[in-house]
VMD Tcl script that draws the C-alpha trace (Angstrom):
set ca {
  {112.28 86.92 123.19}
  {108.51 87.25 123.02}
  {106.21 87.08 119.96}
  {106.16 90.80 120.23}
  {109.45 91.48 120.53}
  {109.83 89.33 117.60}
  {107.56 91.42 115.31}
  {109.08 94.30 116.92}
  {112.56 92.96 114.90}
  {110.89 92.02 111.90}
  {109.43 95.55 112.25}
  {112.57 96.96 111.86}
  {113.83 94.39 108.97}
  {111.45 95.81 106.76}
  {111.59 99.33 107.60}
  {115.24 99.20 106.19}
  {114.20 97.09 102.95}
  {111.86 99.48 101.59}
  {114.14 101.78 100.15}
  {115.70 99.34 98.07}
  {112.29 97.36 97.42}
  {111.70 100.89 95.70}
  {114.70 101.14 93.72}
  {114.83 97.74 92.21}
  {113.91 96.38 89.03}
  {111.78 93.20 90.63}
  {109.22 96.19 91.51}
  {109.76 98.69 88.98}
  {108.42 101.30 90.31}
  {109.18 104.00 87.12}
  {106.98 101.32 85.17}
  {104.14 101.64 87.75}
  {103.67 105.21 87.50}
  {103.59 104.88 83.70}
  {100.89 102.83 84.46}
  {101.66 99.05 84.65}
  {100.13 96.48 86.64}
  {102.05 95.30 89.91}
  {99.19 92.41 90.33}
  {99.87 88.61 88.77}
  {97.13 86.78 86.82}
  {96.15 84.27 89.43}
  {95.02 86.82 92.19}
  {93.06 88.87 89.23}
  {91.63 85.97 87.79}
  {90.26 84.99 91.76}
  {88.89 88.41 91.80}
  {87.49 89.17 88.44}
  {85.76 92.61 88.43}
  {86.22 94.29 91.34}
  {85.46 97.73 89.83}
  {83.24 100.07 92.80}
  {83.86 97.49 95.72}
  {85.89 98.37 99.14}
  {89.13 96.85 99.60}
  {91.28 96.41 102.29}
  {94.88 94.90 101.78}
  {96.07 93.46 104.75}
  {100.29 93.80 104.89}
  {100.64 95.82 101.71}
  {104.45 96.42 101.89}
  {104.58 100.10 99.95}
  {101.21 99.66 97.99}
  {101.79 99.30 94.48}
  {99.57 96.12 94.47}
  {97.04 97.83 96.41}
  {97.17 100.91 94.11}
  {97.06 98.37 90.92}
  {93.51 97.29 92.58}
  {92.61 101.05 92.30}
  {93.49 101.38 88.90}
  {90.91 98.79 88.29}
  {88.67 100.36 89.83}
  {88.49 99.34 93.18}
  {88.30 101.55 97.09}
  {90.97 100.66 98.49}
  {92.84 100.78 101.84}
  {96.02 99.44 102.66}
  {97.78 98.45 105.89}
  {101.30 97.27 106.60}
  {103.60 97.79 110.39}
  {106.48 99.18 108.55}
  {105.96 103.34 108.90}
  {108.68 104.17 105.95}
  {106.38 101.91 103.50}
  {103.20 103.41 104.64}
  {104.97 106.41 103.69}
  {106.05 105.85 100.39}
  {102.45 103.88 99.71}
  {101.31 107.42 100.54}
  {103.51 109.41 98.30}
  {103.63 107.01 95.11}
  {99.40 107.27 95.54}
  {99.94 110.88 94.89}
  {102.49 110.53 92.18}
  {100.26 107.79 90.69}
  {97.00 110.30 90.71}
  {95.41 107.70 92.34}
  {93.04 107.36 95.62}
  {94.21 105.63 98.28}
  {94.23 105.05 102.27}
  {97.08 103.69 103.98}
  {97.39 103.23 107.51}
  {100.15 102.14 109.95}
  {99.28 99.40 111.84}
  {99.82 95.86 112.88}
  {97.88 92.98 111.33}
  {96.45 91.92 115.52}
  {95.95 95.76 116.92}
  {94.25 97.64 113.11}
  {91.02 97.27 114.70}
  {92.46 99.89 117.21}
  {93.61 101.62 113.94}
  {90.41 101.41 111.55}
  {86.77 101.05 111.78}
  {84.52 100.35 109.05}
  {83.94 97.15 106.83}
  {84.76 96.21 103.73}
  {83.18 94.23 100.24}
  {87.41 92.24 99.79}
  {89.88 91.33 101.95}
  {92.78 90.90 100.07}
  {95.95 88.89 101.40}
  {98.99 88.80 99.05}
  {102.03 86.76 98.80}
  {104.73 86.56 101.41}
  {102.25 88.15 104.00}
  {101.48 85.07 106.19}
  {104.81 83.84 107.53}
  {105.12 86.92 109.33}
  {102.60 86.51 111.82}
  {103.15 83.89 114.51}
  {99.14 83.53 115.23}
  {96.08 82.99 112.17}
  {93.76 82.53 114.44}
  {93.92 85.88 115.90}
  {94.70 86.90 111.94}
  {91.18 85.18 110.67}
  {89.75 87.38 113.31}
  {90.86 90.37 111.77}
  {89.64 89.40 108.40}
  {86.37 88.81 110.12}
  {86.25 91.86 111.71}
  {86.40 93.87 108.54}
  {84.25 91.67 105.98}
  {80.90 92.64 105.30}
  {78.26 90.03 105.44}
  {78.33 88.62 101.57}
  {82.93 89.89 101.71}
  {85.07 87.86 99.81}
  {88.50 87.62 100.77}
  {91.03 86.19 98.48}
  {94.19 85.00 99.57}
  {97.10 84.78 97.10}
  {100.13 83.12 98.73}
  {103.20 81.26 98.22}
  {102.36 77.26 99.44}
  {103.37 76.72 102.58}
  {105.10 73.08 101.30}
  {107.39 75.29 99.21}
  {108.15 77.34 102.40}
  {109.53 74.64 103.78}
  {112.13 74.23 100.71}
  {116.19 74.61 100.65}
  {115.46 76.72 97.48}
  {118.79 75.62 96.56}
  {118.67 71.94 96.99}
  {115.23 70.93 96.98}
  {115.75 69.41 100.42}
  {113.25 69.59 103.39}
  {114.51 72.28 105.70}
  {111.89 73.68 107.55}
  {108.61 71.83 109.10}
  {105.88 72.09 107.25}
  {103.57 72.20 110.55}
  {103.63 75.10 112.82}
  {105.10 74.27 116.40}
  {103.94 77.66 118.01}
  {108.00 78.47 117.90}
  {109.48 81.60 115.51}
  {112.57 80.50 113.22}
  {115.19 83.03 112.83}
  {117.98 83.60 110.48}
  {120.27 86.45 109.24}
  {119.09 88.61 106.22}
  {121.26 88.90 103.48}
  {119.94 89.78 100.31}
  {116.25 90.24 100.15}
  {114.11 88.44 96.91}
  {114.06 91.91 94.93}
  {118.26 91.70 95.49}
  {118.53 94.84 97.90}
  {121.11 94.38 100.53}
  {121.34 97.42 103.04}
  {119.76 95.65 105.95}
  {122.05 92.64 105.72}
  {122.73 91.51 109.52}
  {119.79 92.03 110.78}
  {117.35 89.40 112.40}
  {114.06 87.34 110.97}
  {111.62 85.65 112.42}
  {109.21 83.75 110.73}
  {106.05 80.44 111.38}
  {105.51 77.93 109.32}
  {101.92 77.46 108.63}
  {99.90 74.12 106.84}
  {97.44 75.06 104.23}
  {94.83 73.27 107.25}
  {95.96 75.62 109.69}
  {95.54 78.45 107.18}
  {91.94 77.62 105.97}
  {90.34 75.99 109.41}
  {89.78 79.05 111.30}
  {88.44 80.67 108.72}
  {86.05 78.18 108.39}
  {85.12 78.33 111.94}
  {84.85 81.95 111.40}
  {81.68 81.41 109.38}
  {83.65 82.14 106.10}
  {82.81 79.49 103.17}
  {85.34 78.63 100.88}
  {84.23 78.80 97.48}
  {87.20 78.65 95.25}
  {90.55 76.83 95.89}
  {93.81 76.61 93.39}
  {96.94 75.48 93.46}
  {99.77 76.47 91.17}
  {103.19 74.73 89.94}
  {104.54 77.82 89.09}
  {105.46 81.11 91.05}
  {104.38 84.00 89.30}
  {107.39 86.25 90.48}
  {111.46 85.62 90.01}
  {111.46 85.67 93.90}
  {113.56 82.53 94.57}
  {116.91 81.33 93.37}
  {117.23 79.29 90.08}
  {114.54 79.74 88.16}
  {113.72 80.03 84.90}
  {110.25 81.45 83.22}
  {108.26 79.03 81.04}
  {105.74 81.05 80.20}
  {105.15 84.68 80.54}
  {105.17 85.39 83.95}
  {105.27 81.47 85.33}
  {108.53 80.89 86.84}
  {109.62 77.47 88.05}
  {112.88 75.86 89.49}
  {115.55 75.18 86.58}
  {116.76 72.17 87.92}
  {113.05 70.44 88.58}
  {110.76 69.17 86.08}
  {107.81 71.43 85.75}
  {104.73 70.38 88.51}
  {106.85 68.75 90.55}
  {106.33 70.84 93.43}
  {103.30 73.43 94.39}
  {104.99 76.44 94.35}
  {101.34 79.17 95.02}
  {97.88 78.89 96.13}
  {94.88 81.18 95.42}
  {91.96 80.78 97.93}
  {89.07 83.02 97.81}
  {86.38 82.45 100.66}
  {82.52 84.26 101.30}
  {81.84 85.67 104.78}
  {78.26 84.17 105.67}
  {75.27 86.96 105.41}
}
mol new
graphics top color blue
foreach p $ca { graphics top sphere $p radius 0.5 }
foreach p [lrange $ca 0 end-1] q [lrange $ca 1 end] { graphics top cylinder $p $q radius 0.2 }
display resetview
């Protein structure tokens, strides 16, 4: 099986989560249209203001992050492959009262999909695993940053990636040998089921291999943080701290790097 055909499956995996992404309590949707924010502190605090500026959020799952950004004032445009999320994106805009784009599209083929350039790229958690390639990704970003664009990256670390969330153990490499790993979903992080069966492919990807092509790209980076917390409930066993900084309940706090915010200029 192909890298294609591989996306093609993963395609399909998260097609079938989104109705029960929608219904859950991890994204609380009904609290969203009341008007709560879907975004965390650390990818706000990278961004500060970003009230008037062009946006474009690169694998936006259903939106509600990408409509939070409009909320605070921001013109925005999401993207994600998955056609029933672009969907409901669509329809929760129009709920929400708020203005949106969404488009349907691969990460490699939206410049096929959508012209124009933007003052943020915006790249949220869980969003880089999926794609088998980052140098053909950092040419996206390129592609749609304006001279003087920031994008910001908000991600879980790639060394926790490579976690048995259960036992702390090593389990997957933390350097990316070109070659997909699959396993069987069960439950997803936001505890919906109904795709359980079905195939995933992910990459493993170093924070170097992340970060170098952007910087060959012409992209400075001009802010870099690490964080020992995770600001979602998104992994088994663990147990919130603080308000909204969740750690493992059997490790002492800091002992691993559990996020990452990275916010880079694109050259003028």
């Amino acid at each position: 099986m192909n890298d294609l055909e591989k996306i093609a499956e993963n395609k399909r995996l998260w097609d079938a989560r989104v109705k029960g992404h929608v219904a859950s309590t991890f994204y609380d949707v009904p609290g969203f249209l009341e008007g709560n924010c879907a975004l965390k502190s650390p990818e706000v605090n990278a961004l500060g203001d970003v009230a008037g500026q062009t946006m474009l959020h690169l694998q936006c799952h259903f939106g509600l992050d990408t409509l939070s950004w409009a909320r605070r004032g921001a013109i925005v445009t999401g993207m994600d492959f998955s056609s029933t999320a672009i969907a409901k994106a669509r329809e929760l805009a129009k709920q929400a009262g708020l203005e949106a784009t969404f488009i349907e599209s691969s990460v490699y083929d939206l410049p096929e999909n959508l012209t124009g350039v933007f003052d943020i790229v915006f790249v949220s958690y869980g969003a880089l695993i999926w794609l088998p390639d980052l140098n053909r990704w950092a040419d996206v970003v390129c592609r749609y940053l304006k001279p003087g664009g920031r994008l910001c990256i908000a991600e879980f670390h790639p060394h926790w990636y490579g976690l048995n969330w259960e036992t702390y153990a090593i389990e997957y490499p933390y350097f990316n040998s070109g070659e997909a790993f699959e396993e069987v979903a069960t439950t997803s992080y936001a505890g919906s089921d109904e795709y359980a069966g079905m195939r995933e492919f992910f990459w493993s990807h170093s924070l170097g291999e992340t970060i170098q092509p952007l910087l060959k790209r012409g992209i400075q980076i001009v802010e870099f943080q690490e964080y020992k917390f995770s600001p979602y409930n998104a992994f088994p066993n663990l147990v919130e701290v603080r308000p909204g900084e969740w750690i493992p309940s059997t490790l002492a706090e800091g002992k691993v790097a559990m996020m990452f915010t990275l916010v880079g200029k694109m050259q003028d």
